[in-house]
C-alpha positions as CSV (number, residue, x, y, z in Angstrom):
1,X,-55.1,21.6,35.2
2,X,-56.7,18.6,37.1
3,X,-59.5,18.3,34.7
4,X,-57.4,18.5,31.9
5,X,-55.3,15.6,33.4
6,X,-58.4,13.7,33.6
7,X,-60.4,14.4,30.4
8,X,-56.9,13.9,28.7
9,X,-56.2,10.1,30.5
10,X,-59.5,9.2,29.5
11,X,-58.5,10.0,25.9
12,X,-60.4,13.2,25.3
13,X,-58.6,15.5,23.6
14,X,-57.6,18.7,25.7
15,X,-55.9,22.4,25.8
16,X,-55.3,23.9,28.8
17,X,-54.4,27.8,28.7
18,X,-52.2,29.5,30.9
19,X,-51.8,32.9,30.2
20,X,-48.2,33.5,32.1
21,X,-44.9,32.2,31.5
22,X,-44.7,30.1,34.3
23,X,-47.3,28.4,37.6
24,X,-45.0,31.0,39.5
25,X,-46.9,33.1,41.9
26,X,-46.0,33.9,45.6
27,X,-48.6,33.9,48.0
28,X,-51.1,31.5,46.3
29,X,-52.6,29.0,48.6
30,X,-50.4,26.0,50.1
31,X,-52.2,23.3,51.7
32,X,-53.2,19.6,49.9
33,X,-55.3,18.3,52.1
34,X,-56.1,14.7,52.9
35,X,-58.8,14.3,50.1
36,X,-56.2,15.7,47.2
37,X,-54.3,12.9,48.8
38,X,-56.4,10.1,48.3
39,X,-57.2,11.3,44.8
40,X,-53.7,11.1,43.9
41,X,-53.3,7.8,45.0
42,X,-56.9,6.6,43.7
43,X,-54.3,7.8,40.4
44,X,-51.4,5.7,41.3
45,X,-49.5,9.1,41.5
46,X,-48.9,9.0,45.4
47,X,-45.5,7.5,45.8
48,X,-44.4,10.3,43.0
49,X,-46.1,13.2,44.8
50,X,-44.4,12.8,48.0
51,X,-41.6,13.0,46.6
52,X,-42.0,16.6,45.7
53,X,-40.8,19.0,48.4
54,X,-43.1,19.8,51.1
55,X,-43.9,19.7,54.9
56,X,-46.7,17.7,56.5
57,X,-48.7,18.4,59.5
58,X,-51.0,15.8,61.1
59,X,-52.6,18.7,63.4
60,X,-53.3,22.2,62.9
61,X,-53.5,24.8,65.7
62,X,-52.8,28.4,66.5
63,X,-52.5,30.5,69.7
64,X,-55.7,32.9,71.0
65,X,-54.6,35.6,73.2
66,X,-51.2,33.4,74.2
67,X,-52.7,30.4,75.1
68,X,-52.4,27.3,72.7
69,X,-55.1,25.1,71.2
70,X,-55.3,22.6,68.5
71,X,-58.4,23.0,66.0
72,X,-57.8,19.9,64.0
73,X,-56.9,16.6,64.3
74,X,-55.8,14.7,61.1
75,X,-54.6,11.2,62.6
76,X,-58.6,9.6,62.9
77,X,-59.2,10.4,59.4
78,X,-60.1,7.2,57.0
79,X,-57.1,7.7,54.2
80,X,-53.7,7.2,53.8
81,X,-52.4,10.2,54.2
82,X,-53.3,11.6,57.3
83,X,-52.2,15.0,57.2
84,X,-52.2,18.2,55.6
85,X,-49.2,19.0,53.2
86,X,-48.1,22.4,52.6
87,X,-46.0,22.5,48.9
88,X,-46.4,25.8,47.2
89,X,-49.2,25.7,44.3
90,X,-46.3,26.2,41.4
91,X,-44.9,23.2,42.2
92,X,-48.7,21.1,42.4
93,X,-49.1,22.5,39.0
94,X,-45.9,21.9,37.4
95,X,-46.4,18.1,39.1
96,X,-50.0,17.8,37.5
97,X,-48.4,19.1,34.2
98,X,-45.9,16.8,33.3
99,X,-48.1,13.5,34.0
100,X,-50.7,15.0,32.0
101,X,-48.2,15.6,29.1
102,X,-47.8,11.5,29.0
103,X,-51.2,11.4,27.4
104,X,-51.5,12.7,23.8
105,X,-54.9,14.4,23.9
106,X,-53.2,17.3,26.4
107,X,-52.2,20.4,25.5
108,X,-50.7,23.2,27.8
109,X,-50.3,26.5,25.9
110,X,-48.1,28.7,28.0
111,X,-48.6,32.5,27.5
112,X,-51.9,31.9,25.8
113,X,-54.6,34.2,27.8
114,X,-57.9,33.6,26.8
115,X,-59.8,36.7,26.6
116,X,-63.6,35.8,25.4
117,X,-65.9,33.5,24.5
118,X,-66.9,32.3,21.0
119,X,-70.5,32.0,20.4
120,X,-72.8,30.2,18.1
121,X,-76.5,31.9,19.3
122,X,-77.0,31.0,22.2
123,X,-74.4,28.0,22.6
124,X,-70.7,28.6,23.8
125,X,-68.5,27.0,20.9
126,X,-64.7,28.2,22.0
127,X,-62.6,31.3,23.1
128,X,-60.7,33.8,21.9
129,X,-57.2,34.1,23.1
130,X,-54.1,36.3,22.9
131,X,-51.0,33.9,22.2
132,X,-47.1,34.9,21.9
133,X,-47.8,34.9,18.2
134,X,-51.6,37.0,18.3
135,X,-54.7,37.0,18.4
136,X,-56.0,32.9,17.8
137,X,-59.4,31.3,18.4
138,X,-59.9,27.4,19.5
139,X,-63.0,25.8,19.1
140,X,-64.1,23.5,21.3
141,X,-67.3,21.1,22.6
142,X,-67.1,22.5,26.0
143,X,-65.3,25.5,27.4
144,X,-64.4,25.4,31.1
145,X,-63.3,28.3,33.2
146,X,-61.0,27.5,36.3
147,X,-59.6,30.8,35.8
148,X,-60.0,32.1,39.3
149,X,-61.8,34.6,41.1
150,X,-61.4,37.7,38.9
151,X,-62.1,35.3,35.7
152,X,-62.2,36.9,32.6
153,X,-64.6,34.2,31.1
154,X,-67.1,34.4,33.9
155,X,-67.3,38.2,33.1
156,X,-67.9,37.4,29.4
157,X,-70.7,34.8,30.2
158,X,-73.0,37.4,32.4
159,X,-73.5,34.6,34.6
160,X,-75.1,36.1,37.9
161,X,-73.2,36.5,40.9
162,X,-74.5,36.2,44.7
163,X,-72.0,38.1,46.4
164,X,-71.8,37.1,50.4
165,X,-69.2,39.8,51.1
166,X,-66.1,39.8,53.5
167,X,-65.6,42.1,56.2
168,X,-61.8,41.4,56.1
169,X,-58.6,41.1,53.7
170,X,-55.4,39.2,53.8
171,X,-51.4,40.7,53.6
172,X,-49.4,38.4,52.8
173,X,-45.3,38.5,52.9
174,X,-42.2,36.7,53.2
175,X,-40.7,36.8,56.3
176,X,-37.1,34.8,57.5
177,X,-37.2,31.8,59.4
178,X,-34.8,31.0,61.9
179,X,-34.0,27.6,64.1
180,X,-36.5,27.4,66.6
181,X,-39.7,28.9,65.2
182,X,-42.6,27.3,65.8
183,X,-43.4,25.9,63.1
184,X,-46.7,23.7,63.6
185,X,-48.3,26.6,65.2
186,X,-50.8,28.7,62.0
187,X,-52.8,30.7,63.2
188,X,-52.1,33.7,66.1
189,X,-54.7,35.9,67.6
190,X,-54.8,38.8,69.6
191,X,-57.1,42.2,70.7
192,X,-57.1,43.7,67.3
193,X,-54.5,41.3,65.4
194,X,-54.6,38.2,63.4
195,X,-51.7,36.4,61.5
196,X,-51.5,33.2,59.5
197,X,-47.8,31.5,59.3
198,X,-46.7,28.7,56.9
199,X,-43.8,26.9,57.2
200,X,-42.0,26.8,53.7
201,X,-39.4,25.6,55.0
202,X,-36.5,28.2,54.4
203,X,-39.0,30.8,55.2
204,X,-42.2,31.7,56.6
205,X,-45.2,32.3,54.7
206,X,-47.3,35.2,56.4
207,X,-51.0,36.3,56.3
208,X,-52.0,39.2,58.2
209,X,-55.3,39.9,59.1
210,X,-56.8,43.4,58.3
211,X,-60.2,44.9,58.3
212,X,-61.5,45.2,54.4
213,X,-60.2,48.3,52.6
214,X,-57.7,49.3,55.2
215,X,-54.9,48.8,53.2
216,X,-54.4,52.6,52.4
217,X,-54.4,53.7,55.9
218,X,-52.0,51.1,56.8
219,X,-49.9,52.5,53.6
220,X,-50.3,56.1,55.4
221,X,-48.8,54.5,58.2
222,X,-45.9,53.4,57.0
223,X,-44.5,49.6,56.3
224,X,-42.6,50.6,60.0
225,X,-46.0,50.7,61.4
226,X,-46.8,46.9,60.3
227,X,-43.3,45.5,61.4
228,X,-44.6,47.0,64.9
229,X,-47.9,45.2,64.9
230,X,-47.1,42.0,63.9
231,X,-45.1,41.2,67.0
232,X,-47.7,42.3,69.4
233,X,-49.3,39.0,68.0
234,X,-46.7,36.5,67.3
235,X,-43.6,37.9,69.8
236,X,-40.8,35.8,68.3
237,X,-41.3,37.7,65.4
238,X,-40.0,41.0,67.1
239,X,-36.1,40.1,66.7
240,X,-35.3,42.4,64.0
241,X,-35.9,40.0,61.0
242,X,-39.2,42.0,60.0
243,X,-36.8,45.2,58.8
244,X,-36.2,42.2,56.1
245,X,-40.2,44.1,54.8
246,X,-38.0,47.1,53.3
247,X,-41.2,48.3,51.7
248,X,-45.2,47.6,50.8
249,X,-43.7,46.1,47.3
250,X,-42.7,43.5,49.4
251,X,-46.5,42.9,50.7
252,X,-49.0,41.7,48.5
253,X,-52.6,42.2,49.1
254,X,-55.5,39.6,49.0
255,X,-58.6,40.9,48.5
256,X,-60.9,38.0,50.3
257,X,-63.8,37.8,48.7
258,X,-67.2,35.2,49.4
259,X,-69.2,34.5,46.2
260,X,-70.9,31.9,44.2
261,X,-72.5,31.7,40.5
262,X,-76.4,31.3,40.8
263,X,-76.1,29.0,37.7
264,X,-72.8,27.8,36.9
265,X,-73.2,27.3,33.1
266,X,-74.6,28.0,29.7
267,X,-74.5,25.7,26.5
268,X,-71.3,24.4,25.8
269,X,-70.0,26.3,29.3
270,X,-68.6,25.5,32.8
271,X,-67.1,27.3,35.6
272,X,-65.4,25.5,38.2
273,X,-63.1,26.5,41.3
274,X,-63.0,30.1,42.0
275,X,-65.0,31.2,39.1
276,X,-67.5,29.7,40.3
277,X,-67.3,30.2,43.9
278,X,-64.4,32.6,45.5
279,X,-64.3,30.9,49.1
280,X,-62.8,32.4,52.1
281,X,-59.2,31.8,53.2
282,X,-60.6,30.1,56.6
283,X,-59.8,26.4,56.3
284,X,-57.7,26.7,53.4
285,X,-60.3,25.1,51.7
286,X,-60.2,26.6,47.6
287,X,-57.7,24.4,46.0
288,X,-59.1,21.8,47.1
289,X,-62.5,22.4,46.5
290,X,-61.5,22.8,43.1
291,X,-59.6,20.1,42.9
292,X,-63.4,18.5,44.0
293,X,-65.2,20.0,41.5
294,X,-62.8,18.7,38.7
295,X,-63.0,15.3,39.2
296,X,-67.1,15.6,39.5
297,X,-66.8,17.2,36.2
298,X,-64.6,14.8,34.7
299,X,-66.6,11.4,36.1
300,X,-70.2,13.2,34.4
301,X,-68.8,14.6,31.3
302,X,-66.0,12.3,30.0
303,X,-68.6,10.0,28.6
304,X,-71.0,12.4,26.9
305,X,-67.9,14.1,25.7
306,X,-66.1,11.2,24.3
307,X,-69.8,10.6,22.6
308,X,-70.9,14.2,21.1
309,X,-73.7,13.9,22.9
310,X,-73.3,16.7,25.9
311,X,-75.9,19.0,26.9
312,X,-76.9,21.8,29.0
313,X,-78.5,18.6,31.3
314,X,-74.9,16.9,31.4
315,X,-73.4,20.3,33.0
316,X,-76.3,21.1,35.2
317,X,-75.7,17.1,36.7
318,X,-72.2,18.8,37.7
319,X,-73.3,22.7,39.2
320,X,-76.1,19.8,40.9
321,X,-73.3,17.1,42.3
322,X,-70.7,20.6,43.6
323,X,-73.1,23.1,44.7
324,X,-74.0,21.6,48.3
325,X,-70.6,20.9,49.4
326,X,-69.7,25.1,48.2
327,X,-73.1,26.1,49.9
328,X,-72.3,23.7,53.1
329,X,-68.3,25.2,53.1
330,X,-69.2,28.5,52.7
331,X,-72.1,28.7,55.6
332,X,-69.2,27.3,57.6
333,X,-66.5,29.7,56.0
334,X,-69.1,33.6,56.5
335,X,-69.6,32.9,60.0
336,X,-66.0,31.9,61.3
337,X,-64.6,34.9,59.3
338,X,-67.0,37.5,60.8
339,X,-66.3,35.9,64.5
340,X,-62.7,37.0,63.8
341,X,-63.5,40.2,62.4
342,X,-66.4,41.1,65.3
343,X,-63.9,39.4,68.0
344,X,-60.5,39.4,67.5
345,X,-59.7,42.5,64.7
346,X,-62.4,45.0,65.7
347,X,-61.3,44.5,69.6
348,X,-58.7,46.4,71.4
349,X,-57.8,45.5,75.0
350,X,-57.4,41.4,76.7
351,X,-59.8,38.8,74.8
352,X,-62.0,36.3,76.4
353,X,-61.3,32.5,74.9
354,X,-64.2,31.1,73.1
355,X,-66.3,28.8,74.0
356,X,-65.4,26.2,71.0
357,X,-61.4,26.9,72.3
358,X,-62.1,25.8,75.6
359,X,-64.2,22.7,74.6
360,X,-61.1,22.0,72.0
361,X,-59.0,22.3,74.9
362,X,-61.0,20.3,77.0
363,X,-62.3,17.4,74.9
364,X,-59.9,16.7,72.1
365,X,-61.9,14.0,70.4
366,X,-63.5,17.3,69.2
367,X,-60.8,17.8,67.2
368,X,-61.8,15.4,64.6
369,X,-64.9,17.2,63.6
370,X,-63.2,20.2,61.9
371,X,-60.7,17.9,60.3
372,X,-63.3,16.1,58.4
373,X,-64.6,19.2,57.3
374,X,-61.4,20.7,56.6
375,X,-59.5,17.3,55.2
376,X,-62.3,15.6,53.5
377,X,-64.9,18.3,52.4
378,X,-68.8,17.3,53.0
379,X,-68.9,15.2,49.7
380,X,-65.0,13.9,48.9
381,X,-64.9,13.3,45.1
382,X,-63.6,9.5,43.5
383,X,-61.9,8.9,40.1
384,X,-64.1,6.9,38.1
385,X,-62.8,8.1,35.1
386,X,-60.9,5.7,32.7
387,X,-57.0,5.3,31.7
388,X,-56.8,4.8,28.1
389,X,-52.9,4.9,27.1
390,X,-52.2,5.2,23.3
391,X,-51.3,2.7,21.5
């Protein structure tokens, strides 16, 4: 969507494909951090963006064994916004949507599904795609797939996947807030027990923590067996609202996966965001990593675009510009999510802090190293792209 927005202001003609009804899915990720922020006012879209429902939060934190810390702080950082903005993804996309539809050269088809790719020998030249009406084909210069971790065009490309594994996986639910929660607090670990909370305002937004594959023991269980856990870990959560989780329909699953294409691209064909590299949930770093990569792609390929003249070179210059901030992101991302599992989930009994708690604790200036990495990314993306409004 956010390189269709920008291709599309810079007057190159563009359809986007979404192959549902709607952007509405529960339980995507939440947070626009700082450096979306600055890119949407680097578009003169800032003022408009706020005004969308959200919540802010200029520090994130969680609680380790009952004791509080603070992980990041937002209020050093060198941009306008400084805080991290939880609005659920539907309404980003919906947001994005209608600006790009001021520009004639985007197209969103909704309930088009693209299903494979169109070649010409060795050259990508378009997809095929399922429509409300059938089977169609578009042809196009360049083919981009942002279609997530399980993409379907990534599989038809053969591109090769390193696969980093993940010793861990996510459930995430819906659970009632009430006055008082705390609602600044994210993240809550205990001996054997992790949970993630967002604050969507009328309710919270849960993730909990589970080793990788257990789902079907935990379904063995019982959901009763669940609404017993999660208050050993977050106690306020113990006052009968969790009887609200009538049954696992109400629990999703998130399968975490760690991943990245060796080469991101073939003639006439890109892969950005998740299909090119699934990132952890620590940080909450995807969307906007993706966000990243689609404004790198946009700044090297409007102009080759705009003059038939793109090449394999051209779409290498943009795997080349995003691939050190993924590899830096995702060294950081493998080891914090195998501490928690080796620490916190594979542990029973009372947990020692951490070192890096204690020196959080201790030192807060330390705080503003995880939120540059967290708000800003290790190489934050500019527009340079151009407006060109029809006449």
């Amino acid at each position: 969507m956010m390189l269709g927005f920008l291709l599309a202001r810079a007057g190159e003609p563009v359809v986007v494909l979404e192959k549902h009804r709607d952007f509405f899915r529960d339980f995507r990720g939440d947070t626009i951090h700082p450096s979306t922020m600055q890119v949407m006012d680097e578009l003169g879209l800032l003022e408009d963006f706020l005004k969308v429902p959200h919540q802010e939060m200029a520090s994130i934190g969680g609680k380790f064994a009952g004791a509080d810390f603070i992980a990041a702080d937002f209020s050093h950082l060198p941009v306008r916004c400084k805080f991290v903005m939880l609005m659920p993804q539907w309404d980003f996309l919906n947001f994005i949507a209608e600006k790009a539809r001021r520009y004639p050269a985007f197209q969103l088809k909704m309930e088009w599904a693209a299903t494979d790719l169109i070649r010409e020998g060795d050259r990508v030249i378009g997809v095929r795609a399922m429509s409300p009406n059938g089977p169609v084909e578009i042809l196009a210069d360049l083919t981009v797939a942002a279609d997530g971790r399980k993409s379907d065009l990534r599989q038809a490309s053969k591109l090769e996947v390193i696969d980093y594994g993940a010793p861990i996986d996510v459930l995430w639910m819906r659970i009632p807030k009430r006055p008082g929660d705390p609602v600044q607090t994210l993240g809550y670990l205990g001996a054997g027990q992790g949970l993630v909370l967002l604050n969507r305002d009328d309710y919270l937004q849960a993730g909990y923590i589970i080793p990788k594959g257990a789902i079907e023991s935990l379904k063995r269980d019982g959901i009763e067996t669940l609404r017993k856990r999660i208050p050993m870990v977050a106690p306020f959560l113990g006052d009968g609202r969790l009887e609200e989780l009538k049954d696992w329909n109400d629990i999703k699953l998130l399968s975490v996966q760690v991943n990245r294409l060796k080469k991101w691209y073939l003639p006439g064909f890109l892969c950005i965001g998740d299909a090119a590299h699934a990132m952890s949930p620590a940080g909450g770093v995807g969307i906007n990593l993706a966000i990243q990569d689609a404004i790198a792609a946009a700044n090297i390929l409007v102009q080759p675009l705009r003059g038939g003249t793109l090449t394999v070179d051209d779409l290498r210059q943009v795997q080349k510009r995003r691939e050190l901030p993924t590899r830096l992101t995702q060294g950081m991302q493998i080891p914090m999510q195998n501490a928690l599992f080796k620490g916190v989930i594979e542990r029973s009994g009372d947990l020692k802090t951490p070192l890096f708690v204690k020196l959080l604790q201790r030192f807060p200036f330390l705080r503003r190293i995880p939120a540059r990495v967290i708000g800003m990314g290790f190489r934050p993306e500019h527009i340079h792209t151009p407006e060109i409004l029809a006449k």
